[in-house]
N, CA, C and O atoms as CSV, one atom per row, in Angstrom:
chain,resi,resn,atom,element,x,y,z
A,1,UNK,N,N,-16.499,-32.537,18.768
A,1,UNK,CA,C,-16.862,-33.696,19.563
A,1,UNK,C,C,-16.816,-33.313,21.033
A,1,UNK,O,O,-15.772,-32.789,21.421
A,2,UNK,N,N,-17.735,-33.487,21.846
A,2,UNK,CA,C,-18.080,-33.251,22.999
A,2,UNK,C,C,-17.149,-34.193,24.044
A,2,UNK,O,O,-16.821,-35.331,23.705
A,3,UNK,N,N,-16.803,-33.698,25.173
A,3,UNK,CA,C,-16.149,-34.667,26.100
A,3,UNK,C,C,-17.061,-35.820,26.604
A,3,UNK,O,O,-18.265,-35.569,26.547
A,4,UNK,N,N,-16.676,-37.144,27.130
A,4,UNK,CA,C,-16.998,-38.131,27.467
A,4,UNK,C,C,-17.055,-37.711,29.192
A,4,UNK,O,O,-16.034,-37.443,29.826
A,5,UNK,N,N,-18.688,-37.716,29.898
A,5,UNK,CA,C,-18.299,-37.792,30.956
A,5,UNK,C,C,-17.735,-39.068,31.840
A,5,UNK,O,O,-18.215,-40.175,31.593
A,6,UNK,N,N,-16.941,-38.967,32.647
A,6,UNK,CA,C,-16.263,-39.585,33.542
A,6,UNK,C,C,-17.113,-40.896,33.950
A,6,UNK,O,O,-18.285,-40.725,34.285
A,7,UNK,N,N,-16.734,-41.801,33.939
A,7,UNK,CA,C,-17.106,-43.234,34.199
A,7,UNK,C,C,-16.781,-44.457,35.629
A,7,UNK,O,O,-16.133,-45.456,35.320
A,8,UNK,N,N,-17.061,-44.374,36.528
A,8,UNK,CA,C,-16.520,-45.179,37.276
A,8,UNK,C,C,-16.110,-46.586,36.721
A,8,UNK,O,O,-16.604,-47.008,35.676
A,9,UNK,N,N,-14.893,-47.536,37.685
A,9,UNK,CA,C,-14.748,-48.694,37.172
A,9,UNK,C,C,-16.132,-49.622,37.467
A,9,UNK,O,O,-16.759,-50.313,36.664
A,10,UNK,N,N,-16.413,-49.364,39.074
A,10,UNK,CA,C,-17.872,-49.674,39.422
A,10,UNK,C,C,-18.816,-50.009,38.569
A,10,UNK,O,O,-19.396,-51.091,38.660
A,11,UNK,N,N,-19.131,-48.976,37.483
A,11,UNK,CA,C,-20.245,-48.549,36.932
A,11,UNK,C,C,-19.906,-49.599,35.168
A,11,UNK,O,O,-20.684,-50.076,34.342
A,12,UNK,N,N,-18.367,-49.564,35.265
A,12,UNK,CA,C,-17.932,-50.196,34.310
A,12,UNK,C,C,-18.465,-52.070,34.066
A,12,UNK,O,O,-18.853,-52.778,33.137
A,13,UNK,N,N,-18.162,-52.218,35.597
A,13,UNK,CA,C,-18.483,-53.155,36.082
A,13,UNK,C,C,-19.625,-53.915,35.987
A,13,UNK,O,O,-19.715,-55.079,35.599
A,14,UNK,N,N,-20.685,-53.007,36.453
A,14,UNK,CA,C,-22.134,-53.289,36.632
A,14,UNK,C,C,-22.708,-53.648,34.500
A,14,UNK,O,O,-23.369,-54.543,33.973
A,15,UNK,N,N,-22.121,-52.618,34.041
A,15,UNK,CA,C,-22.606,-52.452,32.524
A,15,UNK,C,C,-22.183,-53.632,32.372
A,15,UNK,O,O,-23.095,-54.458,32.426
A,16,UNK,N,N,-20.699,-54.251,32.126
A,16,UNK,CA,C,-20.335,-55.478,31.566
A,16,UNK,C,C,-20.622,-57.041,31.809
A,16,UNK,O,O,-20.433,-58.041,31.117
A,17,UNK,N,N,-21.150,-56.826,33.066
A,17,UNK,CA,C,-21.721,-58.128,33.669
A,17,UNK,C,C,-23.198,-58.163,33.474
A,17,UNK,O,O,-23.731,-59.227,33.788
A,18,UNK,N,N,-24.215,-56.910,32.873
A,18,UNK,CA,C,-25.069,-57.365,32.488
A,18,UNK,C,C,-25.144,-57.639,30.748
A,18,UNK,O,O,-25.915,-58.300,30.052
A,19,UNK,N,N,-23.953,-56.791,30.443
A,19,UNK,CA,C,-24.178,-57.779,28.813
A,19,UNK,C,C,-23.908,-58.977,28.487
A,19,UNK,O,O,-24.287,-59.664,27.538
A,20,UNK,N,N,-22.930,-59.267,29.711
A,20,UNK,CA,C,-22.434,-60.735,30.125
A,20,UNK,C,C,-23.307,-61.730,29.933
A,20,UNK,O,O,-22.957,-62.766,29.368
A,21,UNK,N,N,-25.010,-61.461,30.549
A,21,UNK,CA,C,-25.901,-62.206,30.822
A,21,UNK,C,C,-27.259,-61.736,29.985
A,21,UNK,O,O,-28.420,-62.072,30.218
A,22,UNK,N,N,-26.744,-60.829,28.905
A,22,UNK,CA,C,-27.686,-60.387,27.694
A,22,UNK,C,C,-28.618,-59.562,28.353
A,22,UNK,O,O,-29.520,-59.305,27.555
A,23,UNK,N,N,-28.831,-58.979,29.549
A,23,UNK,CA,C,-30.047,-58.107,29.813
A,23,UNK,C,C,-29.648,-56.773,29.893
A,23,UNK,O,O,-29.710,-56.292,31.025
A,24,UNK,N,N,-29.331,-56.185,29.169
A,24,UNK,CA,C,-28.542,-54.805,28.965
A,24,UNK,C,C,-29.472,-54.221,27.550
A,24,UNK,O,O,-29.312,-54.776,26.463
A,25,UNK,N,N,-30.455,-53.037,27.715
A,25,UNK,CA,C,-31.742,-52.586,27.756
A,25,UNK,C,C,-31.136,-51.550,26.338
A,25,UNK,O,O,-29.929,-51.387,26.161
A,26,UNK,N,N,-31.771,-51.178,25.792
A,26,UNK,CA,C,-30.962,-50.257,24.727
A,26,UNK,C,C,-30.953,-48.784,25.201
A,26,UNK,O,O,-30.114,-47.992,24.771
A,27,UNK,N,N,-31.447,-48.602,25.666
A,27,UNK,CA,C,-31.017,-46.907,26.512
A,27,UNK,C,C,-30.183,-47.071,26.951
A,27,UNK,O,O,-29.282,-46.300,26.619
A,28,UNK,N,N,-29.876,-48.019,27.867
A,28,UNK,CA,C,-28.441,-48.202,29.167
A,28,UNK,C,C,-27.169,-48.642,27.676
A,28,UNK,O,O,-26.027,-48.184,27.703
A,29,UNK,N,N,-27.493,-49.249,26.906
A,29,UNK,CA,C,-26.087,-49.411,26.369
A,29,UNK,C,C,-25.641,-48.020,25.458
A,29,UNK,O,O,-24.482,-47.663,25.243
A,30,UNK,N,N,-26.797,-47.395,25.023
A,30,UNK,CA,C,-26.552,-46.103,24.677
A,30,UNK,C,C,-25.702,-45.257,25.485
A,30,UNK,O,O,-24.597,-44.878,25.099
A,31,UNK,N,N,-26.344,-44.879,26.904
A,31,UNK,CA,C,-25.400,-44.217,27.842
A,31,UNK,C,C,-23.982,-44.824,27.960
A,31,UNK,O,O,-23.021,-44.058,27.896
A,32,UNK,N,N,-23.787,-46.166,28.131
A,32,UNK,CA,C,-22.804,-46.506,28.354
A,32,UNK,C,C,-21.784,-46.292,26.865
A,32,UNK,O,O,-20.662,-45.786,26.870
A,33,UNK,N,N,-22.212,-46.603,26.154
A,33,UNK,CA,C,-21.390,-45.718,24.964
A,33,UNK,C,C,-20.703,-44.707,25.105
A,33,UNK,O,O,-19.481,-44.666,24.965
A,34,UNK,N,N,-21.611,-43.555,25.472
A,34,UNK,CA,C,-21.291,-42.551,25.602
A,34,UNK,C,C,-20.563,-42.467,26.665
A,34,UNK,O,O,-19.987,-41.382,26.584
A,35,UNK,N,N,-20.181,-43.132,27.864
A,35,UNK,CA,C,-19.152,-42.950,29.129
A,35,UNK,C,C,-18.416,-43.849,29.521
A,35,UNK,O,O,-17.651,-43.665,30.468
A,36,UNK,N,N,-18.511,-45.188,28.767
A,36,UNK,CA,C,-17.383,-45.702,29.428
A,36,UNK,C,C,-16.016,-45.850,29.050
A,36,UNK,O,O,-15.698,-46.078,27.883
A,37,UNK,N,N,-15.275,-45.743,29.884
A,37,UNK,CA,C,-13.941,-46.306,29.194
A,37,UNK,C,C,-13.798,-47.343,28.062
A,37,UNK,O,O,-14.475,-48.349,28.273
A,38,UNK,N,N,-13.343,-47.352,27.323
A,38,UNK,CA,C,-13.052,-48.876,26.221
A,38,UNK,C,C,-11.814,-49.506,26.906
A,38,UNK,O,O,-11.988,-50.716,26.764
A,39,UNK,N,N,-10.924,-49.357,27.420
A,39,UNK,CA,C,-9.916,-50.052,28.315
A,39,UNK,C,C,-10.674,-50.500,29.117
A,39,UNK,O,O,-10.735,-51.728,29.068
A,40,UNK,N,N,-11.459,-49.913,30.045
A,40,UNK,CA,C,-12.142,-50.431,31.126
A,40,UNK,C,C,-12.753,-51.790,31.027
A,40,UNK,O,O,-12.598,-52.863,31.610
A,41,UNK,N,N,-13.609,-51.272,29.934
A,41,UNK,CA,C,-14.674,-52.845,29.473
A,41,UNK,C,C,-13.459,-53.428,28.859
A,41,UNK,O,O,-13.579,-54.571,29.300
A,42,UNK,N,N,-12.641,-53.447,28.326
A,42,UNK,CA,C,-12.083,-54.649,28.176
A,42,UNK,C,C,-11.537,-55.468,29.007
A,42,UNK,O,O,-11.724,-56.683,28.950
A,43,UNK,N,N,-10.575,-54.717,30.138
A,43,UNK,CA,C,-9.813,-55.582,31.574
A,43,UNK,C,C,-11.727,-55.806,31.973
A,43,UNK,O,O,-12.188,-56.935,31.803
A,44,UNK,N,N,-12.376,-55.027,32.320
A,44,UNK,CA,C,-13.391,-56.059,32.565
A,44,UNK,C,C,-13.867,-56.981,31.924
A,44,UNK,O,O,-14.034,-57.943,32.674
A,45,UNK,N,N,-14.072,-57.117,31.252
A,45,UNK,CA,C,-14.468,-57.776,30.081
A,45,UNK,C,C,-14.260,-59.520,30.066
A,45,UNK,O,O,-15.019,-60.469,30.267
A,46,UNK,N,N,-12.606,-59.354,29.665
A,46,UNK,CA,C,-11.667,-60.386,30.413
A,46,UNK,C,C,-11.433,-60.485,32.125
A,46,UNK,O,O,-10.887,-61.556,32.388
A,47,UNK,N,N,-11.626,-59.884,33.016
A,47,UNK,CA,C,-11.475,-60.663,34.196
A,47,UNK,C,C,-12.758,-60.912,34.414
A,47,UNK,O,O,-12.665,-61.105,35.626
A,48,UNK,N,N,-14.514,-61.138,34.054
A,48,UNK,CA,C,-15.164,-61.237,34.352
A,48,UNK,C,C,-15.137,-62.915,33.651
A,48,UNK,O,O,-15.339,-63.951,34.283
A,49,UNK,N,N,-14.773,-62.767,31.928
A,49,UNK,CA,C,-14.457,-64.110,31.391
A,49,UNK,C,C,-13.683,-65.162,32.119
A,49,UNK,O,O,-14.284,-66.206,32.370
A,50,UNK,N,N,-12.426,-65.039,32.497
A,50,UNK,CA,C,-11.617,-65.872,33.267
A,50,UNK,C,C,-12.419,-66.166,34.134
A,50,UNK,O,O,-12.943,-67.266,33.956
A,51,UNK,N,N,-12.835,-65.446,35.298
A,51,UNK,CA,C,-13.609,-65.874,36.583
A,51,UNK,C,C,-14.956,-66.591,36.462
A,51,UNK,O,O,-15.464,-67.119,37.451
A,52,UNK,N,N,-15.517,-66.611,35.302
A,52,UNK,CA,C,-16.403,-67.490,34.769
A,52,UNK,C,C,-15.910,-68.800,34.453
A,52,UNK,O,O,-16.504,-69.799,34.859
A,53,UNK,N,N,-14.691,-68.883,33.641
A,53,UNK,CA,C,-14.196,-70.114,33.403
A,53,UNK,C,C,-13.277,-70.938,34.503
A,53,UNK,O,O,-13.033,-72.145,34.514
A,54,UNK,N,N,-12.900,-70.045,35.305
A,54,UNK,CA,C,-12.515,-70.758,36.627
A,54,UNK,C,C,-13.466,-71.030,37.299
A,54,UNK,O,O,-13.075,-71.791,38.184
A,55,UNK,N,N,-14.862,-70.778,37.418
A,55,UNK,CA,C,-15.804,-71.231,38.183
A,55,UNK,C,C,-16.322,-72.412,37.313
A,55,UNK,O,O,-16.662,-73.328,38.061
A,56,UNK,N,N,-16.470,-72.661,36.249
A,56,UNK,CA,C,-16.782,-74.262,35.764
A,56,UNK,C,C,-15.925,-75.067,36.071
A,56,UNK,O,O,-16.138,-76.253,36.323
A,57,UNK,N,N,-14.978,-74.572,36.082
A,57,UNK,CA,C,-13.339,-75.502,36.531
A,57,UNK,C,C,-13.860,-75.700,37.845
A,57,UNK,O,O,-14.471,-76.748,38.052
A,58,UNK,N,N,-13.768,-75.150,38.459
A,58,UNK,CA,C,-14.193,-75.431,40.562
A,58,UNK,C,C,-15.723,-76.106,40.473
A,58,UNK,O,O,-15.889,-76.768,41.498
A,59,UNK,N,N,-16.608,-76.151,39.817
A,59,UNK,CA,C,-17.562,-76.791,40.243
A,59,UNK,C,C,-17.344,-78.379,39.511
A,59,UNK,O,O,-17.810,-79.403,40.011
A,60,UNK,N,N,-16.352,-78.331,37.930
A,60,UNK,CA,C,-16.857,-79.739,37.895
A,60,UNK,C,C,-15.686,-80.455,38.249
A,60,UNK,O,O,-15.864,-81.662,38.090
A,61,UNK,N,N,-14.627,-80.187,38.643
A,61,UNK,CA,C,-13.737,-80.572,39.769
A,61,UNK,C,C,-14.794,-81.032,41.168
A,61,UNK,O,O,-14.769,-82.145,41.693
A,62,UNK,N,N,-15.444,-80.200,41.475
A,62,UNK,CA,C,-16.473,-80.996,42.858
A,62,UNK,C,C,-17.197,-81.816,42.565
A,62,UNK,O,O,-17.292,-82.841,43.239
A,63,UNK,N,N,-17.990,-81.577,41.364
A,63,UNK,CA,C,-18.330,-82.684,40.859
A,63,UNK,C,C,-17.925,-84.306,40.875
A,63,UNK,O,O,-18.345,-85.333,41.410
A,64,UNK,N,N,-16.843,-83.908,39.954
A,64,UNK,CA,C,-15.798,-85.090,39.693
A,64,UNK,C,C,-15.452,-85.859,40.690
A,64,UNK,O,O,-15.318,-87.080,40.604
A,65,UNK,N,N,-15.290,-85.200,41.673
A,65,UNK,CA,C,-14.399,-85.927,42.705
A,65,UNK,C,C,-14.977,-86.576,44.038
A,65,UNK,O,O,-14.220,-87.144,44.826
């Protein structure tokens, strides 16, 4: 088995927020297979979730009020 090249969190970043929003292309999730961290995408994963659900919280709080 070949080494995994090196992955930025950046790059971690960018990958998970577009599967976030379903436009993540099947070549790019291929590569990303092949390099990203699995810890990575997950703390991303989850702090991208939370900060989504705190942003419905803050808008229908403005809403509301």
């Amino acid at each position: 088995m070949a080494p995994r090249p090196a992955s930025s969190f950046a790059q971690t970043l960018k990958a998970v927020g577009a599967s976030f929003f379903g436009v993540r292309g099947s070549r790019e999730h291929q590569a990303d297979m092949r390099s990203l961290n699995p810890v990575h995408v997950i703390v991303a994963g989850i702090a991208m979730a939370a900060l989504f659900v705190l942003s419905l919280i803050l808008i229908v709080r403005m809403v509301t009020s």
